[in-house]
C-alpha positions in Angstrom: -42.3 42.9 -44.3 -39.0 44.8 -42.9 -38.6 47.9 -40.9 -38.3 50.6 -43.3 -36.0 53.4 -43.3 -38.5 55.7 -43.9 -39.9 56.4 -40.4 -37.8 57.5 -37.1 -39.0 55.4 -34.1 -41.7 57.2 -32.4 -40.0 57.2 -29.5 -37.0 59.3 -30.1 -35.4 60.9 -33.4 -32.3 62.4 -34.9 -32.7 65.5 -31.8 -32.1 63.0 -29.2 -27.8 63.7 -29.4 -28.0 67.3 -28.6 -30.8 67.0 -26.5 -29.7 66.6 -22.9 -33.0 66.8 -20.9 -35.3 65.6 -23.6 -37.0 68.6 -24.0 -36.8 69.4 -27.6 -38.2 65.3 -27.8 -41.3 66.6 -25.2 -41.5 69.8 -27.3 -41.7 68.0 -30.4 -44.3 65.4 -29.1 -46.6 68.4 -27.8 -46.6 69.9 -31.6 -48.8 66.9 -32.7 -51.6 68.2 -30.3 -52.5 71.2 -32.5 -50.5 70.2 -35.7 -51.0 66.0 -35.8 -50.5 65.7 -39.0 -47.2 67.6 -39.4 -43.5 66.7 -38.9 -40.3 68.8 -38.0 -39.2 67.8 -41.0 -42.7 68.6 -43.5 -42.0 72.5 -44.4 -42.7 72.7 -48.2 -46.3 72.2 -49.6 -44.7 71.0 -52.8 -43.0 68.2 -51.4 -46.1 65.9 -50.5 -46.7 66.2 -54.7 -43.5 65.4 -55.7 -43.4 62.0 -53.5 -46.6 61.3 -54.7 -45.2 62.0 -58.5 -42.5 59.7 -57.9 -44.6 56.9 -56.4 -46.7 56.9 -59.6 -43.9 57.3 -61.7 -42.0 53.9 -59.7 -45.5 52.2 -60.3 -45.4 52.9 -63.8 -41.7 51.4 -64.0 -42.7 48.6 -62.6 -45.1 47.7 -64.7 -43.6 48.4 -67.8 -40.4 46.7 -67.2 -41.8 43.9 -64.4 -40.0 44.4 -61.8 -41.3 42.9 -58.8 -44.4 44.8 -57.3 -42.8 45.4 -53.2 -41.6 48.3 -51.0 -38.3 47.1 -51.5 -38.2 47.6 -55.7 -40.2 51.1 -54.8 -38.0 52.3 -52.5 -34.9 51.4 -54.9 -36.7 53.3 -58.1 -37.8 56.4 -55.5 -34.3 56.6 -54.6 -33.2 57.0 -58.3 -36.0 58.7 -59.2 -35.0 61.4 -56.5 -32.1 61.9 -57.9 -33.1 63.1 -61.4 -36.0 65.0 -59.7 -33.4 66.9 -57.9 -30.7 67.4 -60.7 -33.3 68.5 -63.1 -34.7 71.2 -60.7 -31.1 72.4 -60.1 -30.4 72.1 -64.3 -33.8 74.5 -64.6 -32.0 77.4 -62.5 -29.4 77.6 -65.0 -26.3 78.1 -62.5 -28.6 80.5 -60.8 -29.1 78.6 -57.4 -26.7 78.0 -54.5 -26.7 75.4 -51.3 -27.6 78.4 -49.1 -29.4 80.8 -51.2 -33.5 81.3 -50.8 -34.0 79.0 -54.1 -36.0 76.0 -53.3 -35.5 76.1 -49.5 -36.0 73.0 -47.7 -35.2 70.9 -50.8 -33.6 67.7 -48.9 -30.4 67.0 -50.8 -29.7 70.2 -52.3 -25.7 70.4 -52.0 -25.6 67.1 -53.6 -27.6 67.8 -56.5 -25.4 70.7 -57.3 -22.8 69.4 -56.7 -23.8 66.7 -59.5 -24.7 68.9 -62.1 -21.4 70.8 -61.5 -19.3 68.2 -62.2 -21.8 66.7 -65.3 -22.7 63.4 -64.0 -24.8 61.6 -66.3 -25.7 58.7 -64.2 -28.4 57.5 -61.2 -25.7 55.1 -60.2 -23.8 55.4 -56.7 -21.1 58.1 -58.0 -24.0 60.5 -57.8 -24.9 61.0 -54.2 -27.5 62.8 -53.3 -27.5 62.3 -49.6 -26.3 60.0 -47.4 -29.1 57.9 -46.1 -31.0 59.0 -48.5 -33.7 56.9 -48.2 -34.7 58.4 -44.5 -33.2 61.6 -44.8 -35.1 62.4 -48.6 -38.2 63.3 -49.4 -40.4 60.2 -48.6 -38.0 59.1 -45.6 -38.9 63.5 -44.5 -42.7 63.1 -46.0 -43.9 59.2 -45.2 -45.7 59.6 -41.7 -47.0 62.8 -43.1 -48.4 61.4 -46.4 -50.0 58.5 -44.5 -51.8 60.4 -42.1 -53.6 62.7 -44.7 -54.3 59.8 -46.7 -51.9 60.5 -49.7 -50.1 56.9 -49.4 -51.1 53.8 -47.5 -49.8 52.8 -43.9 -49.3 49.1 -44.6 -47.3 49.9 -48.1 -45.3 52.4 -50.2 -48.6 52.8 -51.9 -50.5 55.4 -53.5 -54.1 55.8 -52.6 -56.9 57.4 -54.6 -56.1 61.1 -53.4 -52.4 60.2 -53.5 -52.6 59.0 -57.5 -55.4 62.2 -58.0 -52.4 64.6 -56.5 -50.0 62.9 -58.5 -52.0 63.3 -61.7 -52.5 66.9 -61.1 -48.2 67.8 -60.5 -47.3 68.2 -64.2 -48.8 71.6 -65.4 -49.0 70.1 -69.2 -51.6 68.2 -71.3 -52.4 64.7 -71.7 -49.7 63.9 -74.5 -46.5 65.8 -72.7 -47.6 64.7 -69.5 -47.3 61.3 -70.8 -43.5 61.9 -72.5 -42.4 63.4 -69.2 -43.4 60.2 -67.5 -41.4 57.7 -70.0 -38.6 60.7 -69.5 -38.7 59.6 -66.1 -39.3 55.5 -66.7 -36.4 55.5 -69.1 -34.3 57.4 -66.9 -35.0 55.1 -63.6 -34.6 52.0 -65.9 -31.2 52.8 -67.3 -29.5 54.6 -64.1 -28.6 57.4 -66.3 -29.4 61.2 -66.8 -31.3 61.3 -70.1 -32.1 65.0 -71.4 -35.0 64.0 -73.7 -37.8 62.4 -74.8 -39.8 63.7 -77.4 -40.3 67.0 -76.7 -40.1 66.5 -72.8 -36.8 67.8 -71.6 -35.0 67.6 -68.4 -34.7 71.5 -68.5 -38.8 71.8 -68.7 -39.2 69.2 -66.2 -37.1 70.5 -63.5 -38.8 73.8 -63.9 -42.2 72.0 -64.1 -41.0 70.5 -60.7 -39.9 73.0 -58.8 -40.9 73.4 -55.1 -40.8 77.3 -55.6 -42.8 76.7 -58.8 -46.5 78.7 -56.8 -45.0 81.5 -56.9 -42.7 82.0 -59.7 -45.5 80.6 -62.4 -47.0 83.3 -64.4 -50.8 84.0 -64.9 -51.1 80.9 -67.5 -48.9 78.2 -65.5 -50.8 79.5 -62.5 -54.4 78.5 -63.6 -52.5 75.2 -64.5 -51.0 74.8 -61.0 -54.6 75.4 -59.8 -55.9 72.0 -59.1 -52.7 70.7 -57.9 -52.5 73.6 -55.5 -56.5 73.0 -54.9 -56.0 69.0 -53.9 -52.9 70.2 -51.5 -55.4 72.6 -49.4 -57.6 70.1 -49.4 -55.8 67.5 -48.3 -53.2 69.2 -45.7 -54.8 72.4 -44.6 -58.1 71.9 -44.3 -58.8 67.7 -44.8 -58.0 67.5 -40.8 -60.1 69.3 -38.4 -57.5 70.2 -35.8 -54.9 71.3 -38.5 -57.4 73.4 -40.3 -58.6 75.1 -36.8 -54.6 75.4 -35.9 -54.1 77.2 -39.6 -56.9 79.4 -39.3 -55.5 80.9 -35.8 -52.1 81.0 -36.7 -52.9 82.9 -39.5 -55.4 85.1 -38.2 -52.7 85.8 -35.2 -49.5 85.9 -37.2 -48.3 89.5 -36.2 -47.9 88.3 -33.2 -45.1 85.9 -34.2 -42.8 88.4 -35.8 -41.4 89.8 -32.5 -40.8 85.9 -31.0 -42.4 82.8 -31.1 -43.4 81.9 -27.4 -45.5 85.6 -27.9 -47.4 84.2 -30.6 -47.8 80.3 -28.9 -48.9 83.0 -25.4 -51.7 84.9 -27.9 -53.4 81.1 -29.3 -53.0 79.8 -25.5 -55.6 82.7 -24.7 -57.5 83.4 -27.5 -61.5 83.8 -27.2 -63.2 81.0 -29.3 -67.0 79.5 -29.7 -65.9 77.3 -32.1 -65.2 73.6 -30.5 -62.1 72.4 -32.4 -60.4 75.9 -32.3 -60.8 75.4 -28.2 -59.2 72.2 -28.1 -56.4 73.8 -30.4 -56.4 77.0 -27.7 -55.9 74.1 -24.9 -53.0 72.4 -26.3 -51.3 75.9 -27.0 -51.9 76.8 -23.1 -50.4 73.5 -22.2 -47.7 74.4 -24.7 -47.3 77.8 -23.3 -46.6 76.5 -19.8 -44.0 73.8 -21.1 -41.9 76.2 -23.1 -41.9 78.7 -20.3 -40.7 75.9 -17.7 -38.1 74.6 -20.6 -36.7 78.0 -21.0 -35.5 77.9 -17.2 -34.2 73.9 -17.6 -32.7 74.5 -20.5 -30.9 77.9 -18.9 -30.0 76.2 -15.9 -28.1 73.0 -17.7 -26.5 75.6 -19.8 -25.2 77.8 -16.9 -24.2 74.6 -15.2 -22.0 73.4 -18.1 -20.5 76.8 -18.6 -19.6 77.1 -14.8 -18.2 73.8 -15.0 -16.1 74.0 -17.9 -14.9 77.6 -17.1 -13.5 76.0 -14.0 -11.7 73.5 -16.6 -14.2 71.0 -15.8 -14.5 70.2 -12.7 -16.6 72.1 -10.1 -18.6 71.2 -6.6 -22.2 71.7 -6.1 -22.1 74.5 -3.9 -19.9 76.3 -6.0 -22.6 76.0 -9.2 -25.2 77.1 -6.7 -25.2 81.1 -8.0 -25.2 80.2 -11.2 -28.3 77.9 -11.3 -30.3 79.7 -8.2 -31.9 82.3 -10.3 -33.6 79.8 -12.9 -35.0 77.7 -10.3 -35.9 81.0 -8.3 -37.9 81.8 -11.3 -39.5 79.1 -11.7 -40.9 79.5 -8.4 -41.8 82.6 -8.4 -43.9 82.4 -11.9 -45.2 79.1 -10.4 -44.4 77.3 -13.7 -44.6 74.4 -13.0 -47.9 74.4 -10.9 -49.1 76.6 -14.3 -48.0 73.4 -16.2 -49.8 70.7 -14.1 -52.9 72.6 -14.6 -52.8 73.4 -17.9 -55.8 71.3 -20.1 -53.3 69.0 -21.4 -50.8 68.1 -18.9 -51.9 64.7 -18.8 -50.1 64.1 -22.4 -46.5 64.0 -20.7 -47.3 61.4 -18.9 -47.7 58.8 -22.2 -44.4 60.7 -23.6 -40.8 58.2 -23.8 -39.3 60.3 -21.5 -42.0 61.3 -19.5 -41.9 59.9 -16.3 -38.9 61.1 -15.8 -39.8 64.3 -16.8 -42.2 64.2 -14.6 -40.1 63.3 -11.5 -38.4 66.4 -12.4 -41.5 68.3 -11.7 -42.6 66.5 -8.5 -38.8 67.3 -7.2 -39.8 70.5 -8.3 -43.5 71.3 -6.2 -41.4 69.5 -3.5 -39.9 72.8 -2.8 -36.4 71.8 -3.8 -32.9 74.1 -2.6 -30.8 75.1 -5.4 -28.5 72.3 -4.7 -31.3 69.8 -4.7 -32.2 71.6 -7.8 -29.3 70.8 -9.4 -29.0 67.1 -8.3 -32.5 66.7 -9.7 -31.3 68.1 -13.4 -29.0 65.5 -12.8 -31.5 62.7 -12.5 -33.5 63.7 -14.8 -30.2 63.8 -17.8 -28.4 60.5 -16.4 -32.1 58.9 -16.6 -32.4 60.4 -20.7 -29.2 59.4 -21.4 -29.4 55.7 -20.2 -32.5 55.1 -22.2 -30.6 55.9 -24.8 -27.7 54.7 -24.2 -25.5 57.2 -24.4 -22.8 59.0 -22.4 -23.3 61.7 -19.8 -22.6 64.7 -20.3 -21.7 65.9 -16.9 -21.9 63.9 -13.8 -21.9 64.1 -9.9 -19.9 62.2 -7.3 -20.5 63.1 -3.6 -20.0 67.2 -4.1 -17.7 67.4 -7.2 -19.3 67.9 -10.9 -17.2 67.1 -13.4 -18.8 68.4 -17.0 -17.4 66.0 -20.4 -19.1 67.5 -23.0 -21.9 70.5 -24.2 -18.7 73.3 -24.2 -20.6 74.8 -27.7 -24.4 73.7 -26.3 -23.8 76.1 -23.8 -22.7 79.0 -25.1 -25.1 78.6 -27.9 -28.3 77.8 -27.0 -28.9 79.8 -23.5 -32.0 81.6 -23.5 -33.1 78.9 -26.6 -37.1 78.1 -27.6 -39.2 76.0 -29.4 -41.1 76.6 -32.1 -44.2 73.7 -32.1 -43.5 73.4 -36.3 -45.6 76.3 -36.5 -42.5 77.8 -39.0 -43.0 74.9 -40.7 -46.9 75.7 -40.8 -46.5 79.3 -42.3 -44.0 77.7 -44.8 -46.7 75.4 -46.2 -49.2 78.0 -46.2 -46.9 80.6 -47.7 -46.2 77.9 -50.5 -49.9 78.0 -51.1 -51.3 80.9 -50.9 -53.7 79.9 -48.2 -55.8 82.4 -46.2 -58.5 82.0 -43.9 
């Protein structure tokens, strides 16, 4: 079987070129402790029902036209099958929805679908492009590790389970007969590469509204009590089908005042939260162990900026001892808050150390409770970004010989993200529970 498209390696992602130090990749790999099941990238609760909707419907156009049963056919027909998914949504709006307006936020491939129906495309084929790579950047290439670890499609296959084909089943809000003509809609559509408007009395228009992200809270009281066992199966299944993620939910939620003023204020609050309950304390550990990081990685990620920005204002080229009062009061706070000694304490600090780019992340830190000087400091920033960078392969973006620093790239990095945090996907969290309606 080939590599698919569909998952990022688990070792890095598409973060890794704008993340010098690899700490949005550590900050990333901490969000699976108290959110396992979630990606960066999952943010509608929707979504996982339109995959699944799509899988069925490339199952069914595979058996009534034979193509050959493999990922490879699936992954041609979901592609396709995307495509009218997202025009039709767009067509439902009536010209009412823009790329940037609050209309089906999140929808991957949004620009291009309007972009389609503006210009009256009529066709699945290659002149309508809905993203490029669509196949990783869409909704299952977004969705796949996600689906597969609540159980909605299988990890050996582009293949629906029983709760995925029971969620599928439950995504048209219509009875037995149109939910039948929408699907040959779709068939007909995927089989001939073209737009068709109608089938019976299932119409692009209809569907696009039937299959809507936003569709929870724009239904009225009669599509809502249709929506209900769709919207049932998804809390089920992604809220409160995993232990940890329904403990995480439940404290974010009861807790979420406390995120309006800043993240890290809210991650501070879960960190030291009071619980009896066993799962919500191994939640409360992995947010103090959070806590801690994104405290330390506030100061790293100041200091690299202030480094770059000295650097460059000097046209590039700077010595050591010259950046030394520009990166002295980062590392003096980190000694003086004892961050890192709060981080190698912290209940799950022992995490990092199975990370890609944790040892030398770690290094950092044992440079660090060395008792570093400011220039050793910045020397051991260094280390720590030529070390990221040659795992990856990539180009520094500022190096050291003997004294002088000479800075190559990260002008815009450091004027814009200074003072920059992490959010743990917990946005991403509130989005999916928003979508549902979900409270504790």
């Amino acid at each position: 079987m080939p590599i698919f498209w569909t998952k990022y390696s688990p070792l890095e992602n598409h973060v890794s070129a704008t993340d010098p130090l690899a700490l949005d990749y550590m900050a990333q790999q901490l969000g699976y402790l108290p959110l396992p099941n979630f990606t960066t990238r999952t943010a509608r609760a929707r979504y996982y029902s339109v995959v699944c909707y799509g899988l069925m419907i490339c199952e069914k156009a595979i058996e009534k036209y034979g193509y050959s049963m493999n990922d490879k056919t699936v992954s041609r027909l979901y592609e396709l099958y995307e495509k009218y998914w997202a025009y039709a949504v767009v067509i439902s709006y009536e010209g009412n929805i823009k790329e940037r307006d609050d209309n089906e936020k999140e929808l991957r491939g949004k620009r291009g679908a309007i972009k389609a129906v503006s210009n009256g495309l009529k066709t699945l084929g290659d002149s309508y492009r809905l993203l490029s790579r669509q196949l990783e950047l869409g909704g299952l290439g977004a969705y796949r590790s996600s689906l597969e670890k609540f159980g909605l499609i299988k990890s050996s296959s582009l293949s629906l389970t029983m709760r995925g084909h029971e969620l599928a089943e439950s995504f048209m809000p219509v009875g037995d007969r149109m939910r039948t003509q929408y699907e040959e809609l779709l068939t007909e559509s995927i089989h001939q590469q073209k737009i068709l408007e109608k089938h019976g009395q299932a119409s692009i228009s209809n569907f696009g509204r039937y299959a809507r992200l936003d569709l929870f809270s724009q239904a009225d009281h009669n599509l809502a009590q249709a929506l209900d066992k769709e919207r049932g199966l998804l809390i089920k299944y992604i809220i409160e089908g995993d232990e940890i993620t329904h403990a995480t939910a439940r404290m974010a939620v009861s807790n979420r005042d406390r995120f309006q003023n800043s993240y890290l204020e809210g991650i501070s609050t879960l960190a030291n939260i009071h619980t009896t309950d066993a799962t919500e304390n191994i939640v409360r550990a992995s947010f103090e162990t959070i806590y801690c990081f994104e405290l330390l990685s506030i100061q790293l990620n100041n200091a690299f900026c202030a480094l770059l920005k000295a650097a460059f204002d000097k046209g590039g080229t700077i010595t050591v001892k010259e950046l030394v009062p520009h990166v002295a009061p980062f590392l003096q706070t980190i000694y003086e808050h004892q961050l890192v000694e709060r981080l190698t304490r912290s209940p799950q600090y022992h995490e990092l150390a199975g990370y890609y780019h944790g040892k030398e992340f770690l290094n950092l830190l044992s440079a660090l409770q060395s008792g570093v000087n400011p220039e050793q400091f910045i020397r051991s920033i260094h280390k720590l970004h030529s070390a990221v960078e040659t795992k990856r392969k990539s180009g520094l973006w500022f190096d050291i010989s003997g004294d002088e620093v000479n800075a190559f790239t990260g002008y815009s990095y450091s004027k814009e993200n200074m003072g920059r945090q992490h959010t743990y996907k917990l946005p991403n969290l509130f989005s999916i529970i928003s979508d549902l309606g979900w409270t504790v």
